[in-house]
C-alpha positions in Angstrom: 0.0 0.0 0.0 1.6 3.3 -0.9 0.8 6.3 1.3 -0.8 9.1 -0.4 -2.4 11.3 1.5 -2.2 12.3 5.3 -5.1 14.2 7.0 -3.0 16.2 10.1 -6.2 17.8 12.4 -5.1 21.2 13.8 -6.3 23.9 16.1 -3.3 25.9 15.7 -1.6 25.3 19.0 2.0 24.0 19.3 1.3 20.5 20.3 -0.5 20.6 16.7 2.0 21.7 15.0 4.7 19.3 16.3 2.5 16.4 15.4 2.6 17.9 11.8 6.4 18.1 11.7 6.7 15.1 13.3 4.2 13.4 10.5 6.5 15.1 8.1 9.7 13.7 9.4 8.3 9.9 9.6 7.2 9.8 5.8 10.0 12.4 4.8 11.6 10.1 2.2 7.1 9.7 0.5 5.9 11.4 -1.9 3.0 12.3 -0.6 0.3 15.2 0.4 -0.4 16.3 3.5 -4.0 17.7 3.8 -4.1 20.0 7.3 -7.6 20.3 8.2 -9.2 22.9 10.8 -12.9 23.2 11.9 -14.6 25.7 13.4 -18.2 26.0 14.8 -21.1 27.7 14.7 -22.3 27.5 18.2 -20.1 29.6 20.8 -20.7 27.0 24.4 -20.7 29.1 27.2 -21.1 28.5 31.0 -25.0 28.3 30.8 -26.3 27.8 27.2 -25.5 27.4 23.9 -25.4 30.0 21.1 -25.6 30.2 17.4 -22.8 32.5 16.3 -24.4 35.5 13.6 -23.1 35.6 10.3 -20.6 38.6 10.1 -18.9 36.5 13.6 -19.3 33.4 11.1 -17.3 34.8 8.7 -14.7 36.3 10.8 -14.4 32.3 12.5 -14.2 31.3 8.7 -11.3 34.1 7.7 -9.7 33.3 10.5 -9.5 30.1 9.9 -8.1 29.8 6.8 -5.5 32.5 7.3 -4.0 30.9 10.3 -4.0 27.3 7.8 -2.1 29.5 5.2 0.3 30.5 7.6 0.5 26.8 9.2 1.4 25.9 5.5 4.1 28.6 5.1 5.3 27.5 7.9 5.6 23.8 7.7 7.0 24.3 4.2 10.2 26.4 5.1 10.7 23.9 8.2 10.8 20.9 6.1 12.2 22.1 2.7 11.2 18.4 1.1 10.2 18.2 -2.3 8.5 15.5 -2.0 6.3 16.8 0.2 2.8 19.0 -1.3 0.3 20.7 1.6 -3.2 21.3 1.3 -5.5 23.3 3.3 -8.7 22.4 4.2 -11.1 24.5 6.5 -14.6 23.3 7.0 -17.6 24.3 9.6 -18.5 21.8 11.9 -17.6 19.2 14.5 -14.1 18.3 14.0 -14.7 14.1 14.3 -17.4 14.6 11.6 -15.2 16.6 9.2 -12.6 14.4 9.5 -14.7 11.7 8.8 -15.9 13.3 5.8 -13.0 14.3 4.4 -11.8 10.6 4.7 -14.0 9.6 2.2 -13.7 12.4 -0.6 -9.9 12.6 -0.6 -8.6 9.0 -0.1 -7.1 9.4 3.2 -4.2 6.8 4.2 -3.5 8.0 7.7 -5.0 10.7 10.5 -2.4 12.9 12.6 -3.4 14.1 15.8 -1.6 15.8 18.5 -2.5 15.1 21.8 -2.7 18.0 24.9 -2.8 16.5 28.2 -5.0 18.2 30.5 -6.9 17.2 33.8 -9.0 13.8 34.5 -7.1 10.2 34.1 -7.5 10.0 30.4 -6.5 13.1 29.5 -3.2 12.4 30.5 -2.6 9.9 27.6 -5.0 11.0 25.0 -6.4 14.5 24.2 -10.6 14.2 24.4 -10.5 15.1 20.6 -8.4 11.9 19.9 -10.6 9.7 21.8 -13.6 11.3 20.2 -11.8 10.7 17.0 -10.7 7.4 17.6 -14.2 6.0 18.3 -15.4 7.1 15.4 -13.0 6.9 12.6 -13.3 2.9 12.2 -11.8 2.5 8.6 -8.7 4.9 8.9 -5.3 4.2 11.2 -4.3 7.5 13.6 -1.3 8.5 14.9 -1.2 10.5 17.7 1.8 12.3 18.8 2.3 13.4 22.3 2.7 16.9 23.0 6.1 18.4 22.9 8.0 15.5 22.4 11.1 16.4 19.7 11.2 14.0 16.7 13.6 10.8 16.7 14.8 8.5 14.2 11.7 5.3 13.9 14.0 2.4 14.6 12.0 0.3 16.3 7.8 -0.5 17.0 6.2 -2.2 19.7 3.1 -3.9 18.5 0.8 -5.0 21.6 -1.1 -8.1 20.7 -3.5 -10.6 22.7 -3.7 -12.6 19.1 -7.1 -12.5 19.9 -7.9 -10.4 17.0 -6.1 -7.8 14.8 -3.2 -10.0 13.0 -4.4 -9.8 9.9 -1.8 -7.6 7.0 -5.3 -5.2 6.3 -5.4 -4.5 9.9 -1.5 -4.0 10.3 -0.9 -2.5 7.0 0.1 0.7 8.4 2.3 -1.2 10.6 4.2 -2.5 8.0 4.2 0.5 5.8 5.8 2.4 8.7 8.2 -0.4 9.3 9.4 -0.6 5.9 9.4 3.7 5.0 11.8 3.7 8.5 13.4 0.9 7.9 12.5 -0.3 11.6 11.7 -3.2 13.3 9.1 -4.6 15.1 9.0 -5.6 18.4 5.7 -7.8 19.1 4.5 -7.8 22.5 2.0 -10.6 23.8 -0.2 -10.1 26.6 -0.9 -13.1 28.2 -3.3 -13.4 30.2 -3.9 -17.2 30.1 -1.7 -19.8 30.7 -2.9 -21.8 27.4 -3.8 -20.2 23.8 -6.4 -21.1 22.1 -6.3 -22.6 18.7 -8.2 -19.4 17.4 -5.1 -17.8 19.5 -2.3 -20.0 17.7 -3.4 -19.3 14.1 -3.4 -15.5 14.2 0.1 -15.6 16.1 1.2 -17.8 12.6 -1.1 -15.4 10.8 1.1 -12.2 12.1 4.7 -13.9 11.7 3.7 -14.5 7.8 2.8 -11.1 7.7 6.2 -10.1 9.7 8.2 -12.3 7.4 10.1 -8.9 5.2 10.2 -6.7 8.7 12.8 -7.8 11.0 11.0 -8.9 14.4 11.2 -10.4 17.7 8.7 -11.5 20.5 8.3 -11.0 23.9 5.5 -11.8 26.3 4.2 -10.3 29.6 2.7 -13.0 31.6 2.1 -11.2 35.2 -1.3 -9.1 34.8 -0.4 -7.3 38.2 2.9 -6.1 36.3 1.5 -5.9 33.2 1.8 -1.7 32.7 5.5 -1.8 34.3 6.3 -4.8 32.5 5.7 -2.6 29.5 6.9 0.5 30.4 10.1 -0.9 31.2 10.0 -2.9 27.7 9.6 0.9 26.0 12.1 1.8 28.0 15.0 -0.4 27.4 14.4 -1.2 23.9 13.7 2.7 23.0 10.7 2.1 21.2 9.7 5.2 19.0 6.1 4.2 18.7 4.0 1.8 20.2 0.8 0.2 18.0 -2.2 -1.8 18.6 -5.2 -2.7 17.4 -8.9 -1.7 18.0 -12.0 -3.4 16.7 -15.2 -1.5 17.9 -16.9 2.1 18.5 -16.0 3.3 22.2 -13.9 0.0 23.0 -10.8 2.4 22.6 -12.2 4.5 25.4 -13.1 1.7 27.5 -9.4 0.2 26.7 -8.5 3.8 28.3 -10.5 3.2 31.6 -8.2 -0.3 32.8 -6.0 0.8 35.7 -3.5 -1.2 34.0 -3.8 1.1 30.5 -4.2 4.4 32.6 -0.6 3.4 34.4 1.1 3.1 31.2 -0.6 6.2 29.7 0.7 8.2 32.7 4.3 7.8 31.3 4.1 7.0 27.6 6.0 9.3 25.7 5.6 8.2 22.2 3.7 8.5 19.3 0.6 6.1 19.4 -0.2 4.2 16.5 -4.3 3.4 16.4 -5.0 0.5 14.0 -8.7 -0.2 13.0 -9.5 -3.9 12.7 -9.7 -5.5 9.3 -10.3 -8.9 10.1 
């Protein structure tokens, strides 16, 4: 599968742009097109009700916000200096999960960007609400988010967590391996095991991903411990210096639940690299 075209979401903050530069860095060797998309609303929330925004305020939000992509492109163009690289703007009224998902559709997208800003409550820490929001919803398309300030490094290696329950298949890890091969990193595949036997159903995808693996150089580890499970993998991030970590995800709002396990919320606390969402293809 050849990467085309990248959809990077932006609300003009820094930890958006850094997931754009970081986006450019990954794929800088691709010819591809990078479409950075901003939304804007027409009802203003405030404290006690909610407001439709008049028209002269509607076109100022809509002026705004495609000045500010304009610059965001001047920008990310002098920064990067690639050739191979083309930018298109895109600004569009409306909820930003539903513009995304819409622009998915008309322009072919390969891969959505997000940056992520850690605020208050548990799962804010790891993921930005507009990620989770966007990863609920967007079931066809793999995301990368990209933790806020963190400065770009070399992909050399990527932890894929696995139960081979589901999610081995090469449609579902296509990104995966697309990444893999553009970086020229390897994979590290991570088992959670939770059981002291697989099942046959358990076996076969395990085959299933190691025929898929068979180009990418690869290892396997396991975590056996459920107690240690989020320091078991921590310290697996850790010590091999993993650049991005990657699973899989197979229905609407199971990524948010996923987000809700002490376990999960442990690891999120200190994860500090891009997080590679890949939508189910089985």
């Amino acid at each position: 599968m050849k990467i085309k075209n990248i959809l990077v979401a932006t609300d003009f903050s820094n930890e958006a742009y850094n997931a754009l530069y970081y986006a450019t860095q990954i794929f800088a060797t691709e010819q591809c097109t990078f479409h950075i998309v901003h939304s804007y609303d027409d009802i203003v929330v405030s404290a006690k009700s909610a407001l439709f925004t008049g028209q002269k305020e509607m076109e100022k939000l809509q002026n705004s916000s495609q000045e500010n992509l304009t610059k965001t492109m001047h920008k990310i163009v002098l920064d990067t200096e690639n050739e191979l690289h083309k930018f298109k703007t895109i600004s569009s009224k409306g909820n930003l999960t539903k513009v995304i998902a819409n622009i998915i559709d008309t322009n072919e997208i390969d891969l959505v960007v997000v940056g992520n800003k850690g605020k208050t409550g548990a799962k804010e820490l790891f993921m930005g609400s507009n990620t989770i929001q966007i990863a609920n919803t967007i079931t066809k398309c793999p995301i990368l988010a990209i933790p806020k300030e963190i400065a770009f490094k070399p992909v050399n290696e990527i932890a894929f967590v696995t139960d081979y329950k589901k999610g081995c298949t090469k449609n579902t890890i296509s990104m995966l391996l697309n990444i893999a091969a553009i970086t020229d990193a390897s994979i590290a595949v991570l088992h959670v095991n939770e059981e002291e036997l697989m099942t046959s159903k358990q076996v076969s995808n395990q085959k299933l991903l190691d025929k898929c693996l068979t180009k990418i150089p690869h290892s396997y580890d396991e975590i056996w411990n459920y107690a240690d499970k989020a320091n078991v993998i921590q310290d697996f991030i850790v010590e091999r210096d993993i650049n991005i970590l990657a699973m899989a995800y197979h229905r609407r709002k199971f990524f948010e639940r996923f987000l809700h396990e002490p376990v999960i919320m442990d690891l999120s606390i200190y994860a500090k690299i891009p997080f590679l969402i890949l939508p189910l293809q089985d």
